[in-house]
N, C-alpha and C positions, 0 to 999 in steps of 0.2 A: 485514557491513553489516546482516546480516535480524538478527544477534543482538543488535547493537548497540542495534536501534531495536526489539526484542520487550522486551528490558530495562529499556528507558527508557519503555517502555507499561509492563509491567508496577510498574515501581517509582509512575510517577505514580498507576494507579489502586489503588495498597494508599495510599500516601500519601490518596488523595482520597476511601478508606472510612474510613480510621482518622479524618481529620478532620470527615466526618459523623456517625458515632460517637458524638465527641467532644460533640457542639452537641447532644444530644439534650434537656438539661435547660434549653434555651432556654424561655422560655413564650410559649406561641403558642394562637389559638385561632381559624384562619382558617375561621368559622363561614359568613359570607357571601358567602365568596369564587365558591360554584359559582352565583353570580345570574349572573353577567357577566364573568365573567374570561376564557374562549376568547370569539375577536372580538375581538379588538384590548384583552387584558388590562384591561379596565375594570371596575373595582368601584365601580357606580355604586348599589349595597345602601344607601349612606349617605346619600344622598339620599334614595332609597323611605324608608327608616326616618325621616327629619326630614322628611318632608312628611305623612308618616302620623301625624308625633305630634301636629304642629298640629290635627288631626283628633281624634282619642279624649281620651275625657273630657268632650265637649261633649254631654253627655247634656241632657234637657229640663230645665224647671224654673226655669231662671233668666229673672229678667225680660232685656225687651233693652236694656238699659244695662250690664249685667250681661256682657250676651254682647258688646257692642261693649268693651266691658273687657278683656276677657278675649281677643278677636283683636286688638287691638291689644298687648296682652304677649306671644302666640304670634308675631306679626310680629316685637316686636322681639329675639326669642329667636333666631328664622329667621333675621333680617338682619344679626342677631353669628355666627351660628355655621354655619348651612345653608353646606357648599364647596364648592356647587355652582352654577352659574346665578344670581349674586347681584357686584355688583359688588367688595366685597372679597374674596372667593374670584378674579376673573378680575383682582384685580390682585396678589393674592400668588404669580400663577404663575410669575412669574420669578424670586422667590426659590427656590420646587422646582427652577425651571431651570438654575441654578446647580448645585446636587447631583446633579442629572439628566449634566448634561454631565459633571462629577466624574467621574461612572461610567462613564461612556462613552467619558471618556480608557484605561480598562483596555483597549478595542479596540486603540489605540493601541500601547502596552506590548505588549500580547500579540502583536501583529505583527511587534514591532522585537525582542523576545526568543526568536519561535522563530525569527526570521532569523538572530541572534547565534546560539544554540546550533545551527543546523542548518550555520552556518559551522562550527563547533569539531567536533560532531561530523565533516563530511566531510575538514577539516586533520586531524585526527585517525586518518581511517581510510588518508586517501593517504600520511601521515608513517609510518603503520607498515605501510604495504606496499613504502613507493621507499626507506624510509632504509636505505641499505648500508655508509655508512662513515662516520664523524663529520665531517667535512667535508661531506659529503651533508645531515647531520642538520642543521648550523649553518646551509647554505642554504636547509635548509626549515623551521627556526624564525626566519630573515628573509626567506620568502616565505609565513607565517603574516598571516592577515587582521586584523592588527592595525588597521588605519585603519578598515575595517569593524565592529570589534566596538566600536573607542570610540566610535564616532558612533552603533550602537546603542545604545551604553551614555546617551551623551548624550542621546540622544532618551526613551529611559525613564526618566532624571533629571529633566527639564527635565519629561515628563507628570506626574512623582510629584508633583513642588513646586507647578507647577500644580496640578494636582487634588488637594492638600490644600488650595492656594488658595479654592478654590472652593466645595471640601468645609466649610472652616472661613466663608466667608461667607456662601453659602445658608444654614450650620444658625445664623448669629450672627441675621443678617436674619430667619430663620422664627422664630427663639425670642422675636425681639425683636417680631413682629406678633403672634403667639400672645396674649404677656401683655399687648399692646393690645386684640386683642379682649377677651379675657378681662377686662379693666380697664372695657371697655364694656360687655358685657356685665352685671356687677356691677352700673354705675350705674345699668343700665334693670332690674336687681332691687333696687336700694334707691327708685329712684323708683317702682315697681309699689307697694312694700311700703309706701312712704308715703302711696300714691295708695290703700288701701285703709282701712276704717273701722280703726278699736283697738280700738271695741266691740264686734266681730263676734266671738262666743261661738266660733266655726268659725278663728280666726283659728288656727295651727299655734303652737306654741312656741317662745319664744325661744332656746330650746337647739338645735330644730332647723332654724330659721331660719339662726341661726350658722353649726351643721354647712355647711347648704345652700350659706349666702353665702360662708365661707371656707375649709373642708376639700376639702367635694365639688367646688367650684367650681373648683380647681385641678386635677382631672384635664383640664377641657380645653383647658390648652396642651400634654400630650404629647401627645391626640388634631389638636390641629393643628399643633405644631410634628414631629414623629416621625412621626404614622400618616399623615399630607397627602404628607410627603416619602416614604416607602416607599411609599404609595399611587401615588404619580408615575414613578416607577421602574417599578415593576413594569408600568404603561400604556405605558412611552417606552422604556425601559434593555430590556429582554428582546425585545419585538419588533425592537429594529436588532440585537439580537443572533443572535435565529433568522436573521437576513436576511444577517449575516457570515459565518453558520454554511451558509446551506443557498447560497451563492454556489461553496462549494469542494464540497460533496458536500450531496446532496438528502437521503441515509438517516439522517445523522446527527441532521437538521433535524427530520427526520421522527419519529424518536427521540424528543426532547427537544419535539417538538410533541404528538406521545402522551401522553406521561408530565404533559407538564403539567396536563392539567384532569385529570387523577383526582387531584391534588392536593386543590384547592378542592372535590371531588365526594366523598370519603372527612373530608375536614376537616367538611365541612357536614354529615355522618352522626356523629360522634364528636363537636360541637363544636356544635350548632346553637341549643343553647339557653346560649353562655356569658353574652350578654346580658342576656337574663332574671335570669340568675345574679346577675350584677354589679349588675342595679337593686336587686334583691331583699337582696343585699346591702351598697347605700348606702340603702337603707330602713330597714333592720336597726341601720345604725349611728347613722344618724340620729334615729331612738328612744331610742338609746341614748344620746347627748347629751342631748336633750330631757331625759329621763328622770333622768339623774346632775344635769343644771344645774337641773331643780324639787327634787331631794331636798337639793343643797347650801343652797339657797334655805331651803327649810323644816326646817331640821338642829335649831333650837332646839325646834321644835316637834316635832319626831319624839323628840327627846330627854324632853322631857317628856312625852310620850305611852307613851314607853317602846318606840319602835317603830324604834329603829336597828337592830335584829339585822332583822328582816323586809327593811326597806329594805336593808343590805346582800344578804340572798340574795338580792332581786329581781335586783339590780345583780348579783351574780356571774350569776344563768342568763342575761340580757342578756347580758352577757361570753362567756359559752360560747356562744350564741346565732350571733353575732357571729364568734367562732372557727371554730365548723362550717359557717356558710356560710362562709367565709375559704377553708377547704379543699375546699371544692366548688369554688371557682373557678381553684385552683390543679389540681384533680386534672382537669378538660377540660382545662384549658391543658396539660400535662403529658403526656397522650393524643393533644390533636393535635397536639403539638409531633414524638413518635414516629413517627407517621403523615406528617408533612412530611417527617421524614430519613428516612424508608425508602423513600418513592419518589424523592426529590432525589437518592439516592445510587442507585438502581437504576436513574434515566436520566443519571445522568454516568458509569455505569459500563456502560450498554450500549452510549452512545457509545465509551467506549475500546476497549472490545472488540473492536468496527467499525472503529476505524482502527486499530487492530494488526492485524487480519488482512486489513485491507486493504492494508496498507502490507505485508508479509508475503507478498502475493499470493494468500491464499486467498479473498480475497472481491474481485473488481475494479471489483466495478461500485458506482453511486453517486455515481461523481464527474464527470457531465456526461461522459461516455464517454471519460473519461481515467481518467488516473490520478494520487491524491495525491501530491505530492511531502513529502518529510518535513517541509519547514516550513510548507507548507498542514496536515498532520496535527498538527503540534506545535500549532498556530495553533489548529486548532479543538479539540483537547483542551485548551486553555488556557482556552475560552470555554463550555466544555460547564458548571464551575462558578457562572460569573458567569448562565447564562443562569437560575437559580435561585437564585442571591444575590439578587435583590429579591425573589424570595417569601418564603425565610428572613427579610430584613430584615422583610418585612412582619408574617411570625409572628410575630418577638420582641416588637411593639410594635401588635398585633392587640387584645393586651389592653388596651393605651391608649384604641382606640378603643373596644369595649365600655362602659368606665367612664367615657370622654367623651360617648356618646350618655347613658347612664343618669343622668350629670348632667346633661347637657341638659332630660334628661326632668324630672326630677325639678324642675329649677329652672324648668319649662315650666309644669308643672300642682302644685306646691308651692303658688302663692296664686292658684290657680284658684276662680272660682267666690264668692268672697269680695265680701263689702256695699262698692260704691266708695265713697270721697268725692264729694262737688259735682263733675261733670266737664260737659264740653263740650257742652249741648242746644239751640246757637241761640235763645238767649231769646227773640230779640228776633221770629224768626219764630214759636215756640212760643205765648207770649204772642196773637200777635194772632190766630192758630188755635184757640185754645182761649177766650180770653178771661178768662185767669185776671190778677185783679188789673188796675191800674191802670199801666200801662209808662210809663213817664216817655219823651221823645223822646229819641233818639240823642242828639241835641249836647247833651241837658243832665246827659248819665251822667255825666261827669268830674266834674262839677259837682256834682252829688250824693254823687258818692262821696269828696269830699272834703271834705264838709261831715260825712259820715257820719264820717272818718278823723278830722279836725281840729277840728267842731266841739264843740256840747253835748253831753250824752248824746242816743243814737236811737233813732228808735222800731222796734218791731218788729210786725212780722203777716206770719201765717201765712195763707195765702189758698188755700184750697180744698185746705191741705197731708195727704196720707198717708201713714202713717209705709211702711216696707219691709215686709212679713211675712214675709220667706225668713228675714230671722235676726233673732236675738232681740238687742239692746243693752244690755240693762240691762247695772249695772254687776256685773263678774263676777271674783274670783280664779281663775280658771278659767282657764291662759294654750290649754292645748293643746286641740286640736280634740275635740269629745266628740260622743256621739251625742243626740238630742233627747230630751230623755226626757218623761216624760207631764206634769208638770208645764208644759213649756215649750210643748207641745202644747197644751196648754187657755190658752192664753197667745193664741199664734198664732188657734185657732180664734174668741177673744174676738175678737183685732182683727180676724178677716176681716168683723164683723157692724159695726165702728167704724164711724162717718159721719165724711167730711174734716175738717180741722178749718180752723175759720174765728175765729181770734183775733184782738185789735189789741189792741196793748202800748202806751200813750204814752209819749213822749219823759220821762224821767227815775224812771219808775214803779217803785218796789220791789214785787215781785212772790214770792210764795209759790206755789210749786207744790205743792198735796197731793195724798194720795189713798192708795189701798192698793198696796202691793209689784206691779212688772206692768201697773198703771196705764198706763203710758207719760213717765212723767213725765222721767227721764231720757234716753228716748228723744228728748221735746222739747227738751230740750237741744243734744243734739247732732246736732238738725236743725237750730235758729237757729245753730250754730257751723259748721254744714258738714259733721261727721265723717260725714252718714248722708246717702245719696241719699233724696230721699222719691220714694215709687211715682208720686203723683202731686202739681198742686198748686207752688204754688210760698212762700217765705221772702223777705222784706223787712225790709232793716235800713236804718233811714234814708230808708226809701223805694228802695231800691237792690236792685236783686232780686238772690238770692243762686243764682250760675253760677259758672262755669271762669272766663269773663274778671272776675269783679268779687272772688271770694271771697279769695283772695291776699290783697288791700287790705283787705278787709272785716276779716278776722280780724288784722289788726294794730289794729284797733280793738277785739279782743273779749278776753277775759280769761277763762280756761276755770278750773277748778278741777275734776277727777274722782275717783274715787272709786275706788281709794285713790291717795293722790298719790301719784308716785315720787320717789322718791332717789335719787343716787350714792355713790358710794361716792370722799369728796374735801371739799374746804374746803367751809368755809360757804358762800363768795362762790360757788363755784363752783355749788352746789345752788341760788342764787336766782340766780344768769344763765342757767344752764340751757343756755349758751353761745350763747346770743340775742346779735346784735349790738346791744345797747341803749345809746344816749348817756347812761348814768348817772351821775353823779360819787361819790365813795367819803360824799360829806356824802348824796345820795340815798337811796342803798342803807343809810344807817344810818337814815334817814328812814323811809325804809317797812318796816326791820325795829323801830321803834320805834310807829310807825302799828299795827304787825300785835298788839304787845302783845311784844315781846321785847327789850326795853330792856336787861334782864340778858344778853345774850351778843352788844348792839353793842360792850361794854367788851374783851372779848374774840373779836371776830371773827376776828383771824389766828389764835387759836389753835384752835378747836374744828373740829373734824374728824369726817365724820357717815361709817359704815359704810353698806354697801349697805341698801336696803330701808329707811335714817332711823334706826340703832341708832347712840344716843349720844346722843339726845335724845329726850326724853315725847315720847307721841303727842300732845298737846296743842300740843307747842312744834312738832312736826312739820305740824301743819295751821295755825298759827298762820307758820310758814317756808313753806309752800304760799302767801299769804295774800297774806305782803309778795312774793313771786315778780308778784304781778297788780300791787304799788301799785310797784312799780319800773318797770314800763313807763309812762310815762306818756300813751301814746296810747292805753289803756285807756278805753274810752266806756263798755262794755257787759259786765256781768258776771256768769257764766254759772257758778254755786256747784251742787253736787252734795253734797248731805246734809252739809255743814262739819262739822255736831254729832254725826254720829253715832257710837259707841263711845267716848262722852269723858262723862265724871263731871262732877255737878252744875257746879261752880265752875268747871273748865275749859273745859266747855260756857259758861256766860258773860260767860268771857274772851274765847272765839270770837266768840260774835253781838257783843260788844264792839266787836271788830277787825274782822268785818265791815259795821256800821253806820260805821266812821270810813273804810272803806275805800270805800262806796257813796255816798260825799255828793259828789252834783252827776254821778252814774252810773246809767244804765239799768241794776236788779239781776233775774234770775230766778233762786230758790232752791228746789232741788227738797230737802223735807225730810219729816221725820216727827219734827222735835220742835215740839210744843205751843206753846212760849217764844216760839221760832224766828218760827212762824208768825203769831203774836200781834201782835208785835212790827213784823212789817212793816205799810201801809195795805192793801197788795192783795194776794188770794188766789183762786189759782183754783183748782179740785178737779177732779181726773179719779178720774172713778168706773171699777170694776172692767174695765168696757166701754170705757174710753177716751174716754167723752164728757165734754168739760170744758165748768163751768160756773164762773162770777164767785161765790164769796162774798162777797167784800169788794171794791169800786171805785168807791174815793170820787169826786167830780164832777173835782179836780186833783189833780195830785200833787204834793207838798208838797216844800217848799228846790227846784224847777225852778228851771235859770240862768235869765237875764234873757230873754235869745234861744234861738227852741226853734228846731228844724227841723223844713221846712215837710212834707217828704217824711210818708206813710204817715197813717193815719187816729187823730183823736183819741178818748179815751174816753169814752163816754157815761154820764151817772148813769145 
């Protein structure tokens, strides 16, 4: 019997080294684990980490619109993704609960399996000690525990099928909330990323934007479907394990209770910076998107420049760049992964040791002052594995989470800090605090703003308005974030001397904006449009102050044109809808591509097809197709041009003023230019000088072709 059961020790623990061994090139990199793991297996690291990250980066300098911007994106980052203390984290616990129980059917199995084998072996040792004659034999293979061992056998059937049950609809359920948060998540980055200005020079790249919103953004469904479920395990699965464990002998428990925190306390020494690693290298990558989508963009130009071979080596050290962190993160994970099997296997194996020579009778004590019986010993060498199978699980997919926090971060402080749009400043109390401008009464906003939407052109004024000075607007080819350089500084320090500005536009006014490069002139633009919070001061269109609750409506009245227009890459039709829901009819849309001056390619509209960036057509017919993009909407009151003429040759340039004088009749125009013609041409001009202070050259007593009926909203012009 002592040989039998030294045997079946010794074969299980060569079996249960060779298969630790074997898992050595798992990747693992249980960096966090020594925070909280002994005490009731909790690694509650994930949460310190995402409440620390809403925190950093909030350095000073921003105004506070700025800052309320900016915690309101770290909130909605937190409330996709924080798994902690947040109401969709405490209602996905039942799907971990599922995989939890999963595991916890092994108790199961492993009870009704050393019961079966502890039957076989003891049939086993009484048939070769009583059988003496074959007739003996055949009464003791029909007094063999045959109804015993089926019924175990059934019960460890019936747990397997189950607990794949379970197994298979915890992870169906977890994967399928995962890419729901992650789907929300996204939305509250594309609404962040809309909610911030275009003109913000700081703005990041669209390459790494991209990266951010689609590559990196999918590491965090393995960080919540994989690292949540192994996280859950390892807090639930292993303590009812030690508890199965230390119910038949204390030393075992006590074993397998030692060996575990030097786990997470040797991982956290080898392993502690993989995090860092991983942001370090979704930053790296991220660059390197950026970087490959501006050089695809500018390939014509580098070709004539003669500067593909440059631009390719940058692109390979990128590349190698990219590669050597790759393998930095792979050589901790590979380290700890080593350091997890060497002691997972040195406490399943000092447990065996213990019940072999306890069951052997060299060692007796341990087991509640008795003594194991061999299917208590069978039982608990069965569970000396599983009680380190949820930290193996964890290691394997430790790296998930890493690079699901580092996306987190990343998509956290990504458009950190950036110039918002018009957002939420209770006007209505602002206004009578301050005393800026004339506030029309509550009940008659509606009323206004749809006079503003529907009716004639509207007026505009700017009332005590300052522009932002943290970032510069003008308009800029410039997509990825750059540092300030001294020009933009003597920019800034002009406008910190600026006085508000205090303008009134009347109801149907062409208007010229001059003045020198820096002026601010574009800047006013995309104040009256909304793209720019102003510091202080407030915007009227209509008479209709311009906030969170009115701007929506307001700007389906307004008509922007920037500088340089964009394009897609797709049909013509597609390039003037822009995929705007506009009730146009196909006789319109040839209307106001014949309005803009492009008569020659309505004959041909199905066929022409424009390349990314407008390549297939003149830059002339390109701001001329910008032009009729404004005269297809037809709720267009107010329109908001950005230098139309400029980089365009005599004739083309006045085919433009052309198509913009036929596109302004019976519309509020402000046109921020620097051509001569341009300016001429229109009745009103105002100048901003170097300082940003604007003055009237030209404003005549009316302004000429007004509709019949003006609106009453906002102040008229004076000679």
């Amino acid at each position: 019997m002592k040989i039998i059961v030294f045997r079946h020790v010794g074969i299980h623990l060569i079996f249960l080294l060779n298969w630790k061994i074997k898992a050595v090139g798992r990747v693992a990199a249980l960096a966090g684990a020594a925070r909280g793991w002994w005490g009731g297996f909790c690694l509650y690291s994930v949460k310190i980490a995402l409440n620390s990250s809403g925190k950093q980066g909030r350095g000073g300098g921003f105004k506070p619109q700025s800052e309320t911007f900016d915690s309101q994106w770290h909130e909605a980052v937190r409330t996709n993704l924080s798994p902690i203390n947040r109401p969709a984290g405490r209602a996905s616990t039942w799907r971990y609960t599922l995989q939890g129980v999963a595991s916890l059917l092994w108790v199961v199995q492993a009870w009704w399996l050393a019961g079966a084998l502890t039957a076989l072996l003891a049939y086993a040792q009484g048939a070769a000690q009583d059988v003496a004659s074959g007739e003996q034999a055949r009464a003791a293979l029909v007094a063999a525990p045959w109804a015993e061992l089926w019924y175990a056998a059934g019960v460890v059937v019936l747990a397997g099928v189950l607990r794949a049950a379970l197994e298979y609809a915890g992870a169906r359920a977890t994967y399928g909330w995962a890419r729901a948060q992650l789907t929300a998540l996204r939305q509250a980055f594309a609404a962040r990323l809309r909610a911030t200005s275009p003109l913000d020079a700081r703005r990041p790249s669209s390459g790494q934007l991209a990266s951010a919103w689609v590559e990196q953004a999918e590491a965090v469904v393995p960080w919540l479907a994989r690292y949540r479920a192994a996280q859950w395990r390892v807090m639930v699965v292993a303590p009812v394990v030690l508890v199965c464990v230390a119910m038949h002998t204390w030393v075992a428990a006590l074993l397998l209770a030692l060996a575990a925190p030097l786990i997470p306390l040797f991982m956290a020494l080898v392993g502690w910076r993989a995090q860092a690693i991983s942001e370090r290298q979704m930053l790296v990558l991220g660059h390197l998107h950026g970087h490959l989508l501006e050089r695809l963009r500018g390939l014509p130009t580098l070709r004539a420049l003669h500067a593909v071979d440059s631009a390719a080596a940058r692109l390979t050290q990128l590349g190698e760049t990219v590669a050597r962190q790759t393998m930095r993160v792979l050589r901790v994970a590979m380290l700890s992964s080593a350091v997890l099997e060497l002691f997972s296997a040195l406490g399943v194996a000092l447990v065996a040791v213990y019940v072999g020579f306890h069951l052997l009778g060299q060692l007796p004590f341990g087991a509640w002052g008795e003594r194991m019986s061999l299917h208590q010993g069978l039982f608990v060498l069965m569970l000396a594995p599983s009680f380190f199978e949820p930290l193996r699980e964890l290691s394997a997919v430790w790296h998930d989470r890493a690079n699901g926090l580092a996306a987190q971060r990343t998509l956290a402080h990504l458009l950190q800090g950036l110039t918002p749009l018009v957002q939420a400043d209770e006007a209505d109390d602002a206004d009578q605090a301050t005393g800026a401008g004339d506030m029309p009464p509550a009940q008659g906003l509606e009323a206004d703003e749809a006079q503003a939407l529907e009716g004639p052109a509207p007026s505009v004024a700017l009332c005590g308005v300052m522009p932002t000075m943290q970032t510069q607007v003008e308009p800029s080819t410039q997509a990825a974030p750059v540092q300030e350089p001294a020009a933009m500084s003597a920019v800034n320090a002009a406008q910190a001397t600026r006085q508000p500005w205090h303008i009134d536009i009347p109801a149907g006014a062409h208007v010229a904006l001059t003045g020198p490069s820096g002026s601010g002139k574009s800047t006013l633009l995309a104040l009256v449009a909304g793209l720019v919070q102003p510091q202080q001061g407030q915007v009227r269109i209509g008479g209709v102050p311009l906030h969170s609750g009115t701007v929506a409506r307001l700007r389906r009245a307004i008509g922007w044109l920037g500088q340089p227009p964009h394009f897609l890459a797709g049909s013509l039709e597609r390039n003037l809808y822009l995929g705007r829901d506009i009730p146009a009819s196909p006789v319109q849309a040839r209307a106001a591509l014949r309005d803009a001056g492009l008569a020659a390619l309505v004959d041909r509209m199905a066929e022409v097809r424009l390349g990314e960036g407008g390549s297939g057509i003149s830059g002339g017919e390109a701001l001329r197709l910008a032009l009729a993009r404004l005269a297809v909407a037809e709720s267009t009151r107010l329109l908001l041009l950005d230098e139309p003429t400029a980089h365009l040759d005599a004739a083309t340039a006045a085919q433009v003023r052309a198509s913009v004088a036929r596109l302004a009749q019976g519309k509020t125009l402000l046109v921020a230019t620097h051509d001569p013609e341009l300016a001429t041409s229109l009745p009103y001009e105002l100048n901003l000088d170097a300082q940003g202070q604007a003055q009237w050259l030209r404003r005549p007593a009316q302004p000429e072709a007004l509709p019949a009926e003006m609106p009453q909203g906002g102040q008229e012009a004076q000679p």
